[in-house]
Backbone bond lengths (Angstrom), bond angles and torsions (degrees), N, CA, C in turn:
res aa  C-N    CA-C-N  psi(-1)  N-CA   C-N-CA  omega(-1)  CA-C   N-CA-C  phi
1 X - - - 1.460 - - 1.524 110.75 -
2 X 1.821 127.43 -46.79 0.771 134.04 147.93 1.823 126.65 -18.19
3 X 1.566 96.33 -69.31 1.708 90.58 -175.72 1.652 107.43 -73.08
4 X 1.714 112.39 -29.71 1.484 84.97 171.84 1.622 139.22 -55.00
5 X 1.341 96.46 -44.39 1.680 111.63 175.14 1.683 98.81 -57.06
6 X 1.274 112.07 -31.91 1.668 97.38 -177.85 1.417 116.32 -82.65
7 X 1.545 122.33 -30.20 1.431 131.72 171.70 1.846 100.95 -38.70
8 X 1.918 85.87 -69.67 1.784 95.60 -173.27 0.731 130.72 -47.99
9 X 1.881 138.22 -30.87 1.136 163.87 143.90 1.334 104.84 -14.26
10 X 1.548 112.25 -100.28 1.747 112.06 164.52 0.902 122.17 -57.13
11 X 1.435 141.85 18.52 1.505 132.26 159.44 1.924 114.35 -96.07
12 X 1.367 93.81 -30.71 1.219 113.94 167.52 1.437 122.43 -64.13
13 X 1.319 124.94 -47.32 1.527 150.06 152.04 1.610 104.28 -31.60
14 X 1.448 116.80 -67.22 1.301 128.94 -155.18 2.031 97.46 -82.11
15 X 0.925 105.43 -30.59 1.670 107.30 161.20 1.085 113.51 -71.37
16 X 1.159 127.49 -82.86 1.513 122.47 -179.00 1.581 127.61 -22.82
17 X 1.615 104.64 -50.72 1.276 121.39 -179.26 1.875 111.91 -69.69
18 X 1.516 110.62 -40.63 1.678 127.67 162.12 1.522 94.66 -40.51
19 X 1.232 113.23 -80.10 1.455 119.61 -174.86 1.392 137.22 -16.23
20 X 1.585 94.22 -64.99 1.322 112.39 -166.19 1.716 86.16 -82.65
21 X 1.384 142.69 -22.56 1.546 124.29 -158.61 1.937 85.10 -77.97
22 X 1.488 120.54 -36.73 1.674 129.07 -160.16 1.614 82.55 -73.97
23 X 1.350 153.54 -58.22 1.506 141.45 -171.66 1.423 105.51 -53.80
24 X 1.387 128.22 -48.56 1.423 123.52 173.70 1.017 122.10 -63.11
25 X 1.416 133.88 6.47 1.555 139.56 -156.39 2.003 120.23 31.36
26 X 1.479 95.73 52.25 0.678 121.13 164.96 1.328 131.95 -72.62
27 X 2.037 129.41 83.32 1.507 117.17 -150.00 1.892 110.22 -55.96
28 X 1.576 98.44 -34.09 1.792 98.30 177.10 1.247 110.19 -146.98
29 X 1.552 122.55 96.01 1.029 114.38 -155.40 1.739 118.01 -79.03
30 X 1.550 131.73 131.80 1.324 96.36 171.01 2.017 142.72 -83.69
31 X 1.545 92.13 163.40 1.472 100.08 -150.09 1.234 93.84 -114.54
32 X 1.954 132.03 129.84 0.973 152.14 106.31 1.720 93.29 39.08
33 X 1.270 132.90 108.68 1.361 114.43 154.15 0.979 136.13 -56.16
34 X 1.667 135.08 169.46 1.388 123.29 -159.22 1.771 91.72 -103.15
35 X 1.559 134.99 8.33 1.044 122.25 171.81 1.419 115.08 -101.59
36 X 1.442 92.80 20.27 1.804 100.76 163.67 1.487 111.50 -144.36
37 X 1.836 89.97 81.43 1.289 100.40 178.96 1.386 95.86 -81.25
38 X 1.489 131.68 154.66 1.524 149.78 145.22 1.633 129.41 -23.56
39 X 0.772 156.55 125.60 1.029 170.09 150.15 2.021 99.59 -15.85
40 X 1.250 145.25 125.79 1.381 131.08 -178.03 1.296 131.13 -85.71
41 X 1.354 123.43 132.80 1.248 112.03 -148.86 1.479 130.09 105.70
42 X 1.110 118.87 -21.03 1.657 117.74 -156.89 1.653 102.72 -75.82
43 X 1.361 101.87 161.65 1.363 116.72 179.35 1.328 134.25 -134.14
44 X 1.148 134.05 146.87 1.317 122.53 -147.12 1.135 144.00 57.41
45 X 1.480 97.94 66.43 1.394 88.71 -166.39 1.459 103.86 -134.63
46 X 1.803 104.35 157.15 1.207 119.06 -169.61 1.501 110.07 -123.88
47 X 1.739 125.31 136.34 1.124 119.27 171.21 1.455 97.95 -127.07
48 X 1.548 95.12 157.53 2.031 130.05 151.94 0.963 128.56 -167.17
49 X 1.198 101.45 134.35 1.739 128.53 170.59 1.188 127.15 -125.06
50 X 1.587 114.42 167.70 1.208 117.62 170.77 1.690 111.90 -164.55
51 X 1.249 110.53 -172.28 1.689 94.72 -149.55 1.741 117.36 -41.17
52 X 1.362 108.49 -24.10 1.747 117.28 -153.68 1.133 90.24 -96.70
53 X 1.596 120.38 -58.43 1.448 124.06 -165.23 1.730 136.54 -133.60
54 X 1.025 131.70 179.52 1.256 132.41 -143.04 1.550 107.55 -154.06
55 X 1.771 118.48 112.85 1.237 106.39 -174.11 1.453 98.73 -138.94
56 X 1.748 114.77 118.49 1.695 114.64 179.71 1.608 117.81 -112.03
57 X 0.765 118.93 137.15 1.844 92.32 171.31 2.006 94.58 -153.71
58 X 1.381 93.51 144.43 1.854 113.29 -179.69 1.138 110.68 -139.98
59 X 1.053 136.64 173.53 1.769 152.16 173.83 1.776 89.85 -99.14
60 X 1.272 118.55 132.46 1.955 145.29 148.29 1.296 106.61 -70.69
61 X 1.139 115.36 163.91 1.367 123.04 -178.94 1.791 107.57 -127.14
62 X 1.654 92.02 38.12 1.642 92.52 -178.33 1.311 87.21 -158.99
63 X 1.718 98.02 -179.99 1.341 106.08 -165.38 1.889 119.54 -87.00
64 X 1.244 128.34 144.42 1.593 132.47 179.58 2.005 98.83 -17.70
65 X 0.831 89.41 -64.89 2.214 98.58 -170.49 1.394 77.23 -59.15
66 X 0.893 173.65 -43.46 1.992 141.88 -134.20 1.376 91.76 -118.17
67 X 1.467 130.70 -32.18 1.596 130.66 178.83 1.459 108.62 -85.50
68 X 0.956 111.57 -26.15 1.772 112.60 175.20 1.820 110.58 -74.55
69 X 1.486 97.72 -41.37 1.734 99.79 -176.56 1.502 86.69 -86.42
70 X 1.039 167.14 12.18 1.484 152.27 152.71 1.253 105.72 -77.36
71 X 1.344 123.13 -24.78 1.610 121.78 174.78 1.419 116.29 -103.02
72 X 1.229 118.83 -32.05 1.388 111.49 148.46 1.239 116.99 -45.85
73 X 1.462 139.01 -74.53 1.594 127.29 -155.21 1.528 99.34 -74.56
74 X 1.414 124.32 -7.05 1.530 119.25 173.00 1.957 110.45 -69.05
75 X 1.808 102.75 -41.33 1.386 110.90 168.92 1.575 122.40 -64.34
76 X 1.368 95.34 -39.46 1.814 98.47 170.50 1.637 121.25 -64.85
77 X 1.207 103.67 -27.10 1.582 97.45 -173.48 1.707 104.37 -98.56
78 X 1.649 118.36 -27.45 1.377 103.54 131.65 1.265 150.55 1.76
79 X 1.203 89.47 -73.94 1.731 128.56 -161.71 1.928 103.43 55.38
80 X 1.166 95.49 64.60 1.727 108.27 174.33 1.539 96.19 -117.21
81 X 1.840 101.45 134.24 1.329 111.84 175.82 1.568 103.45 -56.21
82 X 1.454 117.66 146.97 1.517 136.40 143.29 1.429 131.89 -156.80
83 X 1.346 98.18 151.95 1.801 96.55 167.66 1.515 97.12 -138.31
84 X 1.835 77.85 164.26 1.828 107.80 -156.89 1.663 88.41 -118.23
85 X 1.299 91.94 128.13 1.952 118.52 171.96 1.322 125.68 -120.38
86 X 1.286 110.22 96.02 1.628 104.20 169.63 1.029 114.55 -88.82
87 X 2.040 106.38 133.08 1.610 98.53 -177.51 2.151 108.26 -112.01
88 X 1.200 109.62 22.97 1.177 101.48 -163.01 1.500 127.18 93.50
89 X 1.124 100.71 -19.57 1.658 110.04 174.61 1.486 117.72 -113.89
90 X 1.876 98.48 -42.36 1.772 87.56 -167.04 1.895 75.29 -154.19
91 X 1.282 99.53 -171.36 1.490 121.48 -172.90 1.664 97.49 -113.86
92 X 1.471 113.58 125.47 1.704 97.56 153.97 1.224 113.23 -114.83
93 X 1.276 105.35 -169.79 1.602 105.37 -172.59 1.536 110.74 -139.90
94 X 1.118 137.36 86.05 1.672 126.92 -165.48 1.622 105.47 -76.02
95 X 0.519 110.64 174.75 1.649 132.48 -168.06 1.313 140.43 172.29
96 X 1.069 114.56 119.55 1.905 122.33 -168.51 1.786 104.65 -136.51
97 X 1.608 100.82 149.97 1.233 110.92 165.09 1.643 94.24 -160.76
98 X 1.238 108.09 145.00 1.469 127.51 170.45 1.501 91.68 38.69
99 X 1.156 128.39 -128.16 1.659 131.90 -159.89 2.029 98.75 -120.45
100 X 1.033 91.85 35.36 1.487 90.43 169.96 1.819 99.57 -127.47
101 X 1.277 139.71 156.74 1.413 156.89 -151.18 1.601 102.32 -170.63
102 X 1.488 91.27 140.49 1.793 89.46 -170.61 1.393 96.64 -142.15
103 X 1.383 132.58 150.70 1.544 120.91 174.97 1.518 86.42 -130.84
104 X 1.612 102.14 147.52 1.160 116.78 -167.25 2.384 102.48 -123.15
105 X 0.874 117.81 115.52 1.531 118.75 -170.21 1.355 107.16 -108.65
106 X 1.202 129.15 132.67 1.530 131.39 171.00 1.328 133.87 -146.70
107 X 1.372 136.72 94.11 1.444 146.56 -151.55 1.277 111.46 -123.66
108 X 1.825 107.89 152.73 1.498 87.87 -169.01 1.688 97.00 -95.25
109 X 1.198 124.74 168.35 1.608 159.91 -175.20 0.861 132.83 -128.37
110 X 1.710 133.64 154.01 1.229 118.76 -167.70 1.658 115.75 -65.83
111 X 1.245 120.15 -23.88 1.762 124.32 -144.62 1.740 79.58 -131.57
112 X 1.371 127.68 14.97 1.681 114.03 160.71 1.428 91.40 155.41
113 X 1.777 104.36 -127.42 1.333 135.97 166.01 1.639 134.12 -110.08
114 X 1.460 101.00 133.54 1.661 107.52 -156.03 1.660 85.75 -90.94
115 X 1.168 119.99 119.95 1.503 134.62 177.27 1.632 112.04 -104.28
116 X 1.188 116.21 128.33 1.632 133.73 173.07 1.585 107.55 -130.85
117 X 1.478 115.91 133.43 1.281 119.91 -178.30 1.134 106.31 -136.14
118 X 1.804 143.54 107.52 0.947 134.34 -172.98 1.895 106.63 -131.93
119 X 1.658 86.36 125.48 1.959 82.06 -179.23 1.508 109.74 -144.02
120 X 1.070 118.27 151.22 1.627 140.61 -153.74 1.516 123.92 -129.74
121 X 1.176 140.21 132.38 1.376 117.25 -167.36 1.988 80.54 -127.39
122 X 1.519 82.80 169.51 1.640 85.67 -162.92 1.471 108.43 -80.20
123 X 1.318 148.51 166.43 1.348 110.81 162.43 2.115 92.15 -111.81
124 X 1.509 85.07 -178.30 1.457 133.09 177.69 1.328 117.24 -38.26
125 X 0.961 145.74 121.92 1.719 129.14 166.95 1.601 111.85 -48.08
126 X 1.640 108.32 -33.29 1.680 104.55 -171.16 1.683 94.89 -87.54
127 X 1.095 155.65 18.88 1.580 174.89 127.22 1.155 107.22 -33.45
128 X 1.453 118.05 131.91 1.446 123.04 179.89 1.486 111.45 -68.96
129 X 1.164 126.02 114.88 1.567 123.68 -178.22 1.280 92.73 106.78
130 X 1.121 145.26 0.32 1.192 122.78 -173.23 1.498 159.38 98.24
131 X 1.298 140.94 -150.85 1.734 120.07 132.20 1.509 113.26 -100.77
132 X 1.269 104.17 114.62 1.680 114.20 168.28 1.755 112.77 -61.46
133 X 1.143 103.90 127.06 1.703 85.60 145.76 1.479 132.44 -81.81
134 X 1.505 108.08 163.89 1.324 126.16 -166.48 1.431 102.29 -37.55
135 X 1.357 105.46 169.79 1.929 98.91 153.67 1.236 131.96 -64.22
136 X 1.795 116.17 -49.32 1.195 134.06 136.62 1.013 101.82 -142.01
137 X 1.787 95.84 152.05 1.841 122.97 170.55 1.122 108.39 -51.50
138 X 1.133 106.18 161.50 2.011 101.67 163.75 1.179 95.81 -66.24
139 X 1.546 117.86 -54.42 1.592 124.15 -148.49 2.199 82.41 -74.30
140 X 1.044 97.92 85.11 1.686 120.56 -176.15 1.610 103.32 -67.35
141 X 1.071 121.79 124.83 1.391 121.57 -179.67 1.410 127.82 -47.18
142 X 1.591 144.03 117.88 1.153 138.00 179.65 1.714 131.67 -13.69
143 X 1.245 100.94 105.13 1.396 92.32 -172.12 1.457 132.91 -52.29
144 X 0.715 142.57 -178.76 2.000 141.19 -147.09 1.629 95.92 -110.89
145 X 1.540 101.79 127.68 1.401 121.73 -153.71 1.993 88.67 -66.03
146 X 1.457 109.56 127.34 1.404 120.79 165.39 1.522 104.75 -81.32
147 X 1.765 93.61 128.66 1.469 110.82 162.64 1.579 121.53 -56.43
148 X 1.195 125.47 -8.32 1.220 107.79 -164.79 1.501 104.51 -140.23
149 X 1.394 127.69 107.30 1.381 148.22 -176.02 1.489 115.41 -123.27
150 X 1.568 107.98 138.68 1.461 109.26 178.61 1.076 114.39 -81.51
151 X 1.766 143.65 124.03 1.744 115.69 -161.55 1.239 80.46 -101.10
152 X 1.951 92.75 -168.49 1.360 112.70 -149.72 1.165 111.07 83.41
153 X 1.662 101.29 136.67 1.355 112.17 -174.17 1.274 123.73 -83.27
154 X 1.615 112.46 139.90 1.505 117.44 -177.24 1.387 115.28 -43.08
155 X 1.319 119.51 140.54 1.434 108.37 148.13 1.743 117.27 -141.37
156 X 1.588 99.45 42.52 1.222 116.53 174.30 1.476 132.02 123.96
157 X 0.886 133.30 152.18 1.639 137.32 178.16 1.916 101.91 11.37
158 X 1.098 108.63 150.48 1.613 104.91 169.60 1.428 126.54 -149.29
159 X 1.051 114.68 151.44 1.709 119.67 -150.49 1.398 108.93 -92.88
160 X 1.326 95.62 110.92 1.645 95.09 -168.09 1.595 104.03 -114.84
161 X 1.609 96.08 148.66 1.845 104.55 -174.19 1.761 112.91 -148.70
162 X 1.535 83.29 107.73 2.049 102.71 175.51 1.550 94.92 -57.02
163 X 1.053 110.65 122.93 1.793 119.99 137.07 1.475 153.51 -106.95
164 X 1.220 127.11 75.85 1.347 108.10 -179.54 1.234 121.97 -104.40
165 X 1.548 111.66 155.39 1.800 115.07 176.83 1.325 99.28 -160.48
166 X 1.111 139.47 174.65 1.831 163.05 137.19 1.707 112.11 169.02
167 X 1.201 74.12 -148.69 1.610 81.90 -157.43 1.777 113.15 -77.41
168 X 1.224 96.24 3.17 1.764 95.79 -160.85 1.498 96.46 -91.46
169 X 1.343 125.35 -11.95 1.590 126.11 176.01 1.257 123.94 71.34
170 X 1.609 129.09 11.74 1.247 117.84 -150.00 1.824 97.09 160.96
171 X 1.312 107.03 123.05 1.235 124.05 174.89 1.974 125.50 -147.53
172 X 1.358 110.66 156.15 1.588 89.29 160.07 1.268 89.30 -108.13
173 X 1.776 111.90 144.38 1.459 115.68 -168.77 1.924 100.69 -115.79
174 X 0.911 141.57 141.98 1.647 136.21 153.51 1.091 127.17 -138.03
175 X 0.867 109.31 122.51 1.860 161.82 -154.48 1.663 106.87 -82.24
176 X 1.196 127.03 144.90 1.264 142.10 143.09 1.937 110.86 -93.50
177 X 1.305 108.37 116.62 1.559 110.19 -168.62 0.867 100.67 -102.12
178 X 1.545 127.06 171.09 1.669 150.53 -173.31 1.436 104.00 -51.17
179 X 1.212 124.24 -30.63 1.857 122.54 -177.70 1.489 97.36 -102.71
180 X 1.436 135.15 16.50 1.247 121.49 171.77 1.782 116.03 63.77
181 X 1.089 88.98 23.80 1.636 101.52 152.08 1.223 121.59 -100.88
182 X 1.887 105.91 -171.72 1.589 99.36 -176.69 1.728 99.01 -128.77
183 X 1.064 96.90 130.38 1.783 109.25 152.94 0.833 128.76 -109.80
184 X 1.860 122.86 136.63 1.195 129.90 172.91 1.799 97.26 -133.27
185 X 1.691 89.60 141.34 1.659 118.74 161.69 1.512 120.32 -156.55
186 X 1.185 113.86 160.82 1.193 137.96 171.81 1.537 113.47 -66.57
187 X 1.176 132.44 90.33 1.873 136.47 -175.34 1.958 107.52 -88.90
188 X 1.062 93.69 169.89 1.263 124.30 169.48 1.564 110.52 -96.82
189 X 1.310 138.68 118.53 1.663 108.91 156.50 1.322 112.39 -78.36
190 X 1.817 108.99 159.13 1.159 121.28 -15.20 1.523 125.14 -80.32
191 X 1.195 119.29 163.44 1.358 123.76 -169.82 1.708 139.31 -139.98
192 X 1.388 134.61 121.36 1.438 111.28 -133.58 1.847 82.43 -163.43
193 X 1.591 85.73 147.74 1.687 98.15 -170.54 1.808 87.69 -154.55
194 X 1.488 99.06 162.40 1.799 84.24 -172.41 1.961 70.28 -173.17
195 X 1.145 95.38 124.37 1.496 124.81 163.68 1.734 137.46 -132.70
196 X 1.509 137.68 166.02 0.804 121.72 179.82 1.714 108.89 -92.15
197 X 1.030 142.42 149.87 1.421 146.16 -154.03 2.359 86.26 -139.99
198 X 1.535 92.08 147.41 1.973 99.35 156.94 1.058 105.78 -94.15
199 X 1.650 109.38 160.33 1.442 107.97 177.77 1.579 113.01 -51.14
200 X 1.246 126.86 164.08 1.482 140.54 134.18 1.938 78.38 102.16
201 X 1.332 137.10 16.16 1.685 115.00 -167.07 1.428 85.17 -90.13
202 X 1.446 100.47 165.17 1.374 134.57 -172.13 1.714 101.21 -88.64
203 X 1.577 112.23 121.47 1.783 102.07 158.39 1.475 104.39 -109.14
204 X 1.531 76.98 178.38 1.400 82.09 178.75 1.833 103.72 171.24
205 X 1.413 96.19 120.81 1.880 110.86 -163.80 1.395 104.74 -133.32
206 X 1.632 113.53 134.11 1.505 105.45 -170.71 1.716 91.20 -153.07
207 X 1.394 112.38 152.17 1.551 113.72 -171.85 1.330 104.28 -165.49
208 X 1.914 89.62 111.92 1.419 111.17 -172.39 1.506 123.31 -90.27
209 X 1.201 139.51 111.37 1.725 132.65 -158.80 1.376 96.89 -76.72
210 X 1.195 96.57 144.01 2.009 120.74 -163.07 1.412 104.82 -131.51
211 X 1.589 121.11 160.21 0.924 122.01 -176.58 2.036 108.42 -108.77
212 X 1.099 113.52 130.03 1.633 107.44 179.94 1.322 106.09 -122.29
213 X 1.363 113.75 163.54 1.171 127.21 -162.86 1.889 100.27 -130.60
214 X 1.182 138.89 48.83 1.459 129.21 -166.21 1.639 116.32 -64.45
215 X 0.831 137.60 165.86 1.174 143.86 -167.60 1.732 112.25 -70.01
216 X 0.685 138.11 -25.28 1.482 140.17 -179.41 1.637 99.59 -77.64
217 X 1.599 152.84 -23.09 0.984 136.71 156.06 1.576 119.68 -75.03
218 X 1.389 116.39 18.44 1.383 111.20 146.71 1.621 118.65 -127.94
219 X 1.033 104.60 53.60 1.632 128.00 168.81 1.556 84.45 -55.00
220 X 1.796 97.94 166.89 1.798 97.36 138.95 0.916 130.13 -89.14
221 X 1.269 108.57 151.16 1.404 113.37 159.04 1.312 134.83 -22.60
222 X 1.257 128.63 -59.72 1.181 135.36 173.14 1.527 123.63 -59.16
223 X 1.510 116.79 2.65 1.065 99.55 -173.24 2.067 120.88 -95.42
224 X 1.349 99.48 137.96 1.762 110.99 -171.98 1.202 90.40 -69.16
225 X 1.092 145.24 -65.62 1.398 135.73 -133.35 1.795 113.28 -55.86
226 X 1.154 106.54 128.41 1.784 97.30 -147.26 1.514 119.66 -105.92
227 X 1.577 108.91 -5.34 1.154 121.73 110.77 1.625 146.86 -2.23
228 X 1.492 89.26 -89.90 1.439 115.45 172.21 1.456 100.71 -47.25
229 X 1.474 121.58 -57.04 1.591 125.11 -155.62 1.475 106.10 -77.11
230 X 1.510 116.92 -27.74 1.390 126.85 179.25 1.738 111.96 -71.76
231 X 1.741 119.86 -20.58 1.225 131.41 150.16 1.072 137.88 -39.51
232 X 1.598 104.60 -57.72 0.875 145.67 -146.41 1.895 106.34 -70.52
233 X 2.001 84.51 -47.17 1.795 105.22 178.78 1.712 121.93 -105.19
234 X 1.709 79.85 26.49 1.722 90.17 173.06 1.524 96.01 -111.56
235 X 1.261 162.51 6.64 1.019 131.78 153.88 1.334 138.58 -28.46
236 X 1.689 120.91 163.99 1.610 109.93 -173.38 1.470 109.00 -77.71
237 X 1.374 117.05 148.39 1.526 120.86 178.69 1.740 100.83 -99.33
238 X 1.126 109.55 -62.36 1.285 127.28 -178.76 1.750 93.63 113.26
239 X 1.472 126.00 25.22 1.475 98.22 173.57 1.681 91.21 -147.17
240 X 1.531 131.09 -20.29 2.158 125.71 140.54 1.014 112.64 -35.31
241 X 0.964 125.90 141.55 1.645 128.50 155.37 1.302 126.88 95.54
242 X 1.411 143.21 -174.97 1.170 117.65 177.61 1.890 92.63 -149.83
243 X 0.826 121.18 144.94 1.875 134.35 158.78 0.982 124.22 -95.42
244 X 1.758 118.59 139.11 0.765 130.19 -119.88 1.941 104.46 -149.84
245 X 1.366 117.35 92.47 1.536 93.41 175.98 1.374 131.70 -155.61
246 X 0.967 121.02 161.76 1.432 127.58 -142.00 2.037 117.60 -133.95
247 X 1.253 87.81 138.56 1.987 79.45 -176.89 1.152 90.56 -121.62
248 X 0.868 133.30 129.24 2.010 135.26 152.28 1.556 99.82 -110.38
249 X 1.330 106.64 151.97 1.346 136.32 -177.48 1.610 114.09 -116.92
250 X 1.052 132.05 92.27 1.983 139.79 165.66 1.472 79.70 77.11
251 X 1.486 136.11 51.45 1.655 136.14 130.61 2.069 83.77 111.25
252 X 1.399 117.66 -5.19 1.521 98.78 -177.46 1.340 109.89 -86.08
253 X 1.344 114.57 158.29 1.919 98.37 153.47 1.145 109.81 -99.71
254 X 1.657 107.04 138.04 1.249 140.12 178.39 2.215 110.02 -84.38
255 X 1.325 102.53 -50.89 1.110 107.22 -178.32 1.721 105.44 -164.74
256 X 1.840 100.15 144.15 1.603 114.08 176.52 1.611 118.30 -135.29
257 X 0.681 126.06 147.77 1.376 139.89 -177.26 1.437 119.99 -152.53
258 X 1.541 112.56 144.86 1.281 111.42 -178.63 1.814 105.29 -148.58
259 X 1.499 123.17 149.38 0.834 102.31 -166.37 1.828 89.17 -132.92
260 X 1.255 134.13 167.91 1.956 140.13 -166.41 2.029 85.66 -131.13
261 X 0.873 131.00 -47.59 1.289 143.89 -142.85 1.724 90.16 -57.31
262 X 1.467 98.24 147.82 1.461 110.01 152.55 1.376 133.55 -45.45
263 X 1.084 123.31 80.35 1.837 137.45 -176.94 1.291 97.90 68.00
264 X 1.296 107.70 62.55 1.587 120.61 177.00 1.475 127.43 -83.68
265 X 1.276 126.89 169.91 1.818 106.97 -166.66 1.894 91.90 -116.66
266 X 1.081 141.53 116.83 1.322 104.47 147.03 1.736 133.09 -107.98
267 X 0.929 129.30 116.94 1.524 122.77 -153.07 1.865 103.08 -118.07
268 X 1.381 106.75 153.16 1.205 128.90 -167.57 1.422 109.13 -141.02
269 X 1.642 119.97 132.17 0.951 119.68 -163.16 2.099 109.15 -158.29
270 X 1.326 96.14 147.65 1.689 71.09 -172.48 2.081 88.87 -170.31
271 X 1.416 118.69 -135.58 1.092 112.11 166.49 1.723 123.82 176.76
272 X 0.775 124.62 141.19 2.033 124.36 -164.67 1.316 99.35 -56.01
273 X 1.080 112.87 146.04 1.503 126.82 175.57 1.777 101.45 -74.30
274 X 1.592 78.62 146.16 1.874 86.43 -179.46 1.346 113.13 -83.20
């Protein structure tokens, strides 16, 4: 059921995009490669193209980390160069093969993941305009110097440790991990992960207050025990309390943030000394 909805998905994609290049009088329009099929399921979605390039974007029905690794193992089994960038906001995804370049965008949303897919093929010297460059290289331009570094000089790998806790009990938290990916889950406070990081890697920790529903607020009714009932009206709201979080680097802190707000974010971000 899975691969059908995923067949239809990119078949649907690759029409739409056909389409609209034949309304522009477009003699061949270009098309979205087929090693970036869509995520299955998605909704809302809008395509255009035209001879050079190709632009799709839909809402997933899962979270940024499960739509990002669906296009990763689509590039791995490929075997098309890419790299993965977290910037604090969304995940991209670069990608190149032969003279085609694809950028891949992924943020989270209310109803999942906000998906953008934009790809370009280079043109021709005998081509009007010329040879374009890619959209982006793989070899992706140096990322944007982080304010916040532990000084002192490197002297190798460094011990890095996510923290969150406060009063709100409960967050989805996402992470920059030891391979420079991203994780996201739903925690308990308090909450704590501690890995080895290379010099110069990028962190980056953020924890969004959620609302839970645990099993003790559907007790019965009837029950005295006052305790129990005082349980009962502590569940998470996502808008009591406040979150709380923290990166330290070889036992320092690097960066903290905390946020009180109604399903508020607070995120911390910084990076290992080279």
């Amino acid at each position: 059921m899975i691969h059908d909805n995923y067949v239809r998905a990119s078949s649907m994609f690759a029409t739409l995009l056909g389409l609209a290049g034949l309304l522009q009088g477009a003699s061949e329009p270009f098309l979205i490669p087929d090693w970036l099929t869509p995520f299955p399921e998605g909704v809302n979605q809008h395509m255009t193209n035209s001879t050079v390039s190709a632009e799709a974007s839909y809402t997933a029905p899962a979270p940024p980390a499960q739509v990002v690794e669906h296009y990763e193992q689509a590039l791995h089994k490929a075997g098309i160069t890419f790299q993965t960038k977290f910037d604090g906001l969304g995940t991209t995804v670069v990608a190149s093969a032969g003279k085609t370049s694809c950028v891949v965008r992924a943020s989270e949303s209310e109803s999942g993941t906000a998906v953008s897919v934009s790809c370009a093929r280079q043109l021709e010297k005998n081509e009007p305009g010329g040879v374009l460059p890619l959209l982006e290289p793989v070899e992706a331009p140096s990322p944007a110097p982080v304010p916040n570094q532990v000084g002192g000089p490197a002297t190798g790998p460094c011990a890095v440790e996510y923290a969150v806790d406060g009063g709100a009990r409960a967050a989805t938290v996402t992470y920059r991990n030891r391979e420079g990916g991203t994780d996201q889950k739903v925690v308990n406070f308090p909450y704590k992960t501690t890995f080895i990081a290379s010099p110069g890697s990028e962190l980056y920790l953020s924890a969004k207050k959620v609302r839970l529903h645990p099993e003790a607020e559907h007790a019965p009714v009837d029950v005295e025990d006052l305790r129990t009932i005082a349980r009962r009206r502590s569940f998470v709201d996502g808008i009591s309390g406040d979150a709380h979080v923290a990166v330290r680097v070889n036992g320092k802190l690097l960066e903290e943030a905390t946020t009180s707000a109604p399903y508020g974010v607070a995120t911390a971000k910084g990076s290992c000394p080279k």
